[in-house]
C-alpha positions as a Markdown table, in Angstrom:
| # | Residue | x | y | z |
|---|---|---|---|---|
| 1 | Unk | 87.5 | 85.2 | 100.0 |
| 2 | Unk | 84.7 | 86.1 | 102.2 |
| 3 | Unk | 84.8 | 82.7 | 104.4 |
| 4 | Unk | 89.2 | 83.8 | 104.6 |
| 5 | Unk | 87.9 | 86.9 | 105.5 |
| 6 | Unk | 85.6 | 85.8 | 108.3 |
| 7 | Unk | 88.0 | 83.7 | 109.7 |
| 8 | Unk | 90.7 | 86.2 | 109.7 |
| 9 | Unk | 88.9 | 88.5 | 112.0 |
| 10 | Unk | 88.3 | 86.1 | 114.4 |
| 11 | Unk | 91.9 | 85.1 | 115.1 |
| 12 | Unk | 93.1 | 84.6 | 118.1 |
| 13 | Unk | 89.4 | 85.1 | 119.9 |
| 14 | Unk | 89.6 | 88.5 | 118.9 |
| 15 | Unk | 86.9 | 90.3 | 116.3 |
| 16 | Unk | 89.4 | 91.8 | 114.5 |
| 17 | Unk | 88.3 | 95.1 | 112.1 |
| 18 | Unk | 91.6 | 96.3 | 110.6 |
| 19 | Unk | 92.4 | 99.6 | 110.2 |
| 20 | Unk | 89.0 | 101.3 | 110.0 |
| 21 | Unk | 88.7 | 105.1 | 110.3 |
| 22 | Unk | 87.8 | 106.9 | 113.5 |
| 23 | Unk | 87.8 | 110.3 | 114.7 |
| 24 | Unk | 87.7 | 112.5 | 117.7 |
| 25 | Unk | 86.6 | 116.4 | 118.4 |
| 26 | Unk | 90.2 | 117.8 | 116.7 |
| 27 | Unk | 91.4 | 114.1 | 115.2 |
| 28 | Unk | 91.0 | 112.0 | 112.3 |
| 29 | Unk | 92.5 | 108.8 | 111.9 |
| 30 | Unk | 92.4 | 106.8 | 108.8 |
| 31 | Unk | 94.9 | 104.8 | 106.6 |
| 32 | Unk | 97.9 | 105.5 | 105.3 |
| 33 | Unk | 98.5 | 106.3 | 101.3 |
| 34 | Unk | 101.6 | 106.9 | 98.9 |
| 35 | Unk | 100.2 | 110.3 | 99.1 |
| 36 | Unk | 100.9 | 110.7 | 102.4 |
| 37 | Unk | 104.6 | 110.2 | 101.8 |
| 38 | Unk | 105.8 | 114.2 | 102.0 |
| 39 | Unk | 104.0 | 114.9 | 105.2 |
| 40 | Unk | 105.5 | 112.0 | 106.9 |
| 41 | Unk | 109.1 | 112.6 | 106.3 |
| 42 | Unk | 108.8 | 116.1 | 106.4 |
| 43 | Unk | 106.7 | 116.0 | 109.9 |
| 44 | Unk | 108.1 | 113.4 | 111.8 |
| 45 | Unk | 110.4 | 110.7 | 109.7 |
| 46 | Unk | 113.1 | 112.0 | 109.0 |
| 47 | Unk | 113.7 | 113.4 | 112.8 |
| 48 | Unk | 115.9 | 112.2 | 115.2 |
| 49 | Unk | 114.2 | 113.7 | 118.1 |
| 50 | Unk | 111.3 | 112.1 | 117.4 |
| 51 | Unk | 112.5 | 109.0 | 116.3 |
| 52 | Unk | 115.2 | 108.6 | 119.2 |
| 53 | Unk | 113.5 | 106.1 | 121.9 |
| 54 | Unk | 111.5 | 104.7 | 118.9 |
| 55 | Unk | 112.6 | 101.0 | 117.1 |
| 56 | Unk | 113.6 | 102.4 | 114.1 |
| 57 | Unk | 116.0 | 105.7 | 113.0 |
| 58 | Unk | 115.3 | 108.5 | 111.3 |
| 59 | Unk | 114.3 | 108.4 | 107.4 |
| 60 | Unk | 117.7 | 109.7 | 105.4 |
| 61 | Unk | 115.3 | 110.0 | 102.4 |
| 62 | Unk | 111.5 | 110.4 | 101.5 |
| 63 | Unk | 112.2 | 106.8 | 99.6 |
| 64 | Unk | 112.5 | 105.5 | 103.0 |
| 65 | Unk | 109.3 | 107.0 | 104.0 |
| 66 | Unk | 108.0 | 105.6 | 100.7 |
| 67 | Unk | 109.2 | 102.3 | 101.5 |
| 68 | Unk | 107.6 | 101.9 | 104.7 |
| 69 | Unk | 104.4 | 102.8 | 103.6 |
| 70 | Unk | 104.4 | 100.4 | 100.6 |
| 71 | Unk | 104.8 | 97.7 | 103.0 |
| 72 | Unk | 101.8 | 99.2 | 105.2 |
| 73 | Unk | 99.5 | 99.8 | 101.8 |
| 74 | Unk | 100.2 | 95.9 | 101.8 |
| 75 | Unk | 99.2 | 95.3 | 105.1 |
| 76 | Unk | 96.2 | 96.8 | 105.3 |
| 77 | Unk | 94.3 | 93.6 | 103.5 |
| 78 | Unk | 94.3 | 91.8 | 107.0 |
| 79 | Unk | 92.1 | 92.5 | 109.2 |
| 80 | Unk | 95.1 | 91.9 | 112.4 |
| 81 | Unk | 96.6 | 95.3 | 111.0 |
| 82 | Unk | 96.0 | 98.1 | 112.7 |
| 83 | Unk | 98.2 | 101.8 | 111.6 |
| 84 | Unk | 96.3 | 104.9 | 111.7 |
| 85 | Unk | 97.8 | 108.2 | 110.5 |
| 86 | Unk | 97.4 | 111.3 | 113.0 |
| 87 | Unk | 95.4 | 113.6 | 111.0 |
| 88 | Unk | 94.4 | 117.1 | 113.0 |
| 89 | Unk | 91.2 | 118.2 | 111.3 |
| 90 | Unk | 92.0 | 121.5 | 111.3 |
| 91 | Unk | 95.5 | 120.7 | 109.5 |
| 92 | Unk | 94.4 | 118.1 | 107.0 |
| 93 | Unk | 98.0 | 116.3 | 106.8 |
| 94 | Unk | 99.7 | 113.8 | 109.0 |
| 95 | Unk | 101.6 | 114.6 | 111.8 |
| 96 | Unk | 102.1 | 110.8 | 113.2 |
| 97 | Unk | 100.9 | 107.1 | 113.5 |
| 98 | Unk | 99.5 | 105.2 | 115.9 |
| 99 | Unk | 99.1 | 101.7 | 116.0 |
| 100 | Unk | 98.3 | 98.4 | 117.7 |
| 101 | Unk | 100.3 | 95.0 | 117.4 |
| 102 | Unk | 99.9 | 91.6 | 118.6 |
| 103 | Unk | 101.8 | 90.3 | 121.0 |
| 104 | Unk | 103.8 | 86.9 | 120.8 |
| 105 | Unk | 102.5 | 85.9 | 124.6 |
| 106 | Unk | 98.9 | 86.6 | 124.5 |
| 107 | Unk | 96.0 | 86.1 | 122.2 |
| 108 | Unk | 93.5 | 88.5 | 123.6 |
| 109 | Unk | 96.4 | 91.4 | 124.4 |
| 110 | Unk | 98.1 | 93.4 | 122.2 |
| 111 | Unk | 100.5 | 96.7 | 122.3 |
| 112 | Unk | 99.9 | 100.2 | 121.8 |
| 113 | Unk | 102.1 | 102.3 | 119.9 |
| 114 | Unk | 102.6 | 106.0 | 118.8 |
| 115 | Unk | 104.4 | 109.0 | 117.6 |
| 116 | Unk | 104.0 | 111.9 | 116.3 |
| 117 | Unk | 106.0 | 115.1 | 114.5 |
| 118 | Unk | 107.8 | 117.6 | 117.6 |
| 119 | Unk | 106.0 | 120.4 | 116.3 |
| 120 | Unk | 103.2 | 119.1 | 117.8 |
| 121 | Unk | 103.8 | 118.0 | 121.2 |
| 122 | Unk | 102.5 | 118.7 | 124.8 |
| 123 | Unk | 98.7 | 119.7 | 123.1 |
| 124 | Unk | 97.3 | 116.1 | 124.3 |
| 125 | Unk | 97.4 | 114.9 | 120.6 |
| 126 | Unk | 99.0 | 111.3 | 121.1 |
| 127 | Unk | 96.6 | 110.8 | 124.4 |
| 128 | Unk | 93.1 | 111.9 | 122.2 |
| 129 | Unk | 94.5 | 109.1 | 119.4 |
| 130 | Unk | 94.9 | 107.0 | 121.5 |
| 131 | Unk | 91.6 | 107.2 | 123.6 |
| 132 | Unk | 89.8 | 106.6 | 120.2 |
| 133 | Unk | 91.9 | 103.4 | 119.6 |
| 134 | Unk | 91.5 | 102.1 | 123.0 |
| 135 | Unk | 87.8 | 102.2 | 122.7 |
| 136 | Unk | 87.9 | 100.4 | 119.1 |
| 137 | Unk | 90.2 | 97.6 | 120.7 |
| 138 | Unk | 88.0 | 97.0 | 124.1 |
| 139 | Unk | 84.1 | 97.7 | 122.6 |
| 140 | Unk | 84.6 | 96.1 | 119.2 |
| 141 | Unk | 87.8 | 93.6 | 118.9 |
| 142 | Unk | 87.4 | 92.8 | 122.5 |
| 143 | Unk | 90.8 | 93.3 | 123.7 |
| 144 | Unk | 91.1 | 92.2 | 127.4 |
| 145 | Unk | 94.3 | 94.2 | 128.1 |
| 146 | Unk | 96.6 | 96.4 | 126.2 |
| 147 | Unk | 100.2 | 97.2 | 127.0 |
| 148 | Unk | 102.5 | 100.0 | 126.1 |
| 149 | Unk | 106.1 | 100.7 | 126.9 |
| 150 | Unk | 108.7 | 103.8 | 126.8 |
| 151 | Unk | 112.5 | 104.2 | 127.3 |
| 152 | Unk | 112.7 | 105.3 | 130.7 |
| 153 | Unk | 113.9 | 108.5 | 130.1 |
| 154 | Unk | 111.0 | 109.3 | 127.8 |
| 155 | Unk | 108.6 | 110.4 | 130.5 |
| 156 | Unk | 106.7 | 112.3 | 128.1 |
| 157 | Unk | 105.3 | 109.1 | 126.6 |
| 158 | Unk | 104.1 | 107.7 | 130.0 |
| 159 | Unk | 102.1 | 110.7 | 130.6 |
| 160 | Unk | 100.4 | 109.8 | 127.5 |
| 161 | Unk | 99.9 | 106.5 | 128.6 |
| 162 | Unk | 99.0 | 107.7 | 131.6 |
| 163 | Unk | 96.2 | 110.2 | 130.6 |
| 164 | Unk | 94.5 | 107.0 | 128.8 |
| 165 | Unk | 94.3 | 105.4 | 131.8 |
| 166 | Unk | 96.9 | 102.7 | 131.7 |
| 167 | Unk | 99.2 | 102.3 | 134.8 |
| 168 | Unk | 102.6 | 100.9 | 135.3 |
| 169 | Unk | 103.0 | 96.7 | 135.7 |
| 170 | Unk | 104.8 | 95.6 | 138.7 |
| 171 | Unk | 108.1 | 94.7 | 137.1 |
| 172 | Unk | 111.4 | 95.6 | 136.7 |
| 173 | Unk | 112.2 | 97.6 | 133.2 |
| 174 | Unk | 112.2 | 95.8 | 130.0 |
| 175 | Unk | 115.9 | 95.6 | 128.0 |
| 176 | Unk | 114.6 | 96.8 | 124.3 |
| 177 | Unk | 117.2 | 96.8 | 121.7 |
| 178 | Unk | 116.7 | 99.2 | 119.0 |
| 179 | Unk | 118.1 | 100.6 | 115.7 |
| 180 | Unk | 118.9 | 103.8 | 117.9 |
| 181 | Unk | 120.6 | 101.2 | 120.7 |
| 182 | Unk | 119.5 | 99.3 | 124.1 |
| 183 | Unk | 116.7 | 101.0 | 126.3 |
| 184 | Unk | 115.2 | 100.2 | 128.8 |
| 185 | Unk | 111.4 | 100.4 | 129.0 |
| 186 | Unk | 108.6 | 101.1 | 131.9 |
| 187 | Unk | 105.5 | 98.5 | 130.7 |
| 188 | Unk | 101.9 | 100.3 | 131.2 |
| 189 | Unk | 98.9 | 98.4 | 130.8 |
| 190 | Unk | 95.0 | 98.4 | 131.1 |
| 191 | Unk | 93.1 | 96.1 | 131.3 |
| 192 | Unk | 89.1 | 95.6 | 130.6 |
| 193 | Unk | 87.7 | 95.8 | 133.9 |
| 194 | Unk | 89.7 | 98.8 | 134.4 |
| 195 | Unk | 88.8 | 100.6 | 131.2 |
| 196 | Unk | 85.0 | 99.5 | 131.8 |
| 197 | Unk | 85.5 | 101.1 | 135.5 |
| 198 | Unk | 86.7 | 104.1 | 134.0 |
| 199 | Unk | 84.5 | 104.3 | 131.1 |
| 200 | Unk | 81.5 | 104.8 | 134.0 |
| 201 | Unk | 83.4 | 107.0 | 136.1 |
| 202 | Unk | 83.7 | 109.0 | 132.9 |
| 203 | Unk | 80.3 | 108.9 | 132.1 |
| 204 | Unk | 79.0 | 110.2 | 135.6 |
| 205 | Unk | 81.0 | 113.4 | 134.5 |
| 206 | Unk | 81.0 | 113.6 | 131.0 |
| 207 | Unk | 82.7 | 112.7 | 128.0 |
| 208 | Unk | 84.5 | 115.5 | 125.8 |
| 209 | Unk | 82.1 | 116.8 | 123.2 |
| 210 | Unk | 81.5 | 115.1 | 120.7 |
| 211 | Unk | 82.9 | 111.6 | 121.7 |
| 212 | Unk | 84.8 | 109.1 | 120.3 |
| 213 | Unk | 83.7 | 108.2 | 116.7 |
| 214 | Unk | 83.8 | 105.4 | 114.9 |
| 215 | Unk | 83.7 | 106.4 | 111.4 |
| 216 | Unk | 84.2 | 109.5 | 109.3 |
């Protein structure tokens, strides 16, 4: 088991760590339980709002919600698997996920993805998580780019991706069919170089208090 172990984290090239907790000056992000099942439909799953640019609809039930976190409580033996819940500190609950997934194309890339509940939005929530991740996927699993995409009328979502650093690839929008239909999606990445170059820049004039932390 340790040798499978070992070799799992190093698929791919990458030093892969699963989903291990971090946390930021209002965030905590840890792992998913059956306990978490309530919070999640009530604060995010089981809205269409939230859910409607996203790749899957809106929970009908909490056994739904159940469901999917069943199959992530499953997952979370590989070190490949990354899902964090969204935990405000001064909240103690969910209010979203966040997550990183591998891409088909690339062995040393992977995606970005996020949401959280609508009661939260526009308080630089998603953007903090996803600063933390970023950090975990360049510094420790050695990520050389990550990518994230949005429906195009989701603007909202490129801020986000936008405040992390990430900047739009020269190409025409992505076709992305869905459970909620066919979007089309900008693609945003950033790269190592460029997160190292902003890293510095950030460092010459500070870095929110407190940091990013691994750990928690």
């Amino acid at each position: 088991m340790a040798m499978l172990n070992f070799l799992n984290r190093w698929t791919g090239g990458l030093n892969h760590c699963g989903t291990v907790p971090l946390s930021t000056p209002r965030l905590i992000l840890r792992r998913f339980s059956l306990d978490d099942t309530r919070p999640m439909f009530e604060n995010w799953a089981c809205d269409p709002d939230v859910t409607q640019y996203l790749t899957w609809r809106a929970h009908m039930t909490s056994r739904e919600t159940r469901d999917v976190l069943e199959y992530w409580e499953s997952q979370y033996r590989r070190a490949d698997f990354y899902e964090w819940a969204i935990v405000p500190k001064d909240y103690g609950r969910p209010i979203g996920s966040i997550g990183m997934s591998r891409l088909s194309h690339s062995k040393t890339s992977m995606e970005l993805g996020y949401c959280i509940g609508k009661a939260w939005w526009g308080q630089g929530i998603c953007a903090e998580a996803a600063e933390a991740v970023l950090r975990l996927m360049f510094e420790e699993v050695g990520c050389t780019s990550v990518i994230a995409m949005h429906a195009l009328p989701n603007t909202s979502s490129g801020r986000v991706m936008e405040k992390c650093g990430m900047h739009p690839k020269n190409c025409p929008p992505e076709p992305v069919k869905t459970e909620n239909g066919l979007f089309y999606c900008r693609v945003y990445e950033l790269d190592r170089t460029e997160y190292e170059q902003r890293l510095a820049c950030r460092g010459r004039v500070g870095v929110p208090a407190g940091g990013w932390q691994t750990g928690g």
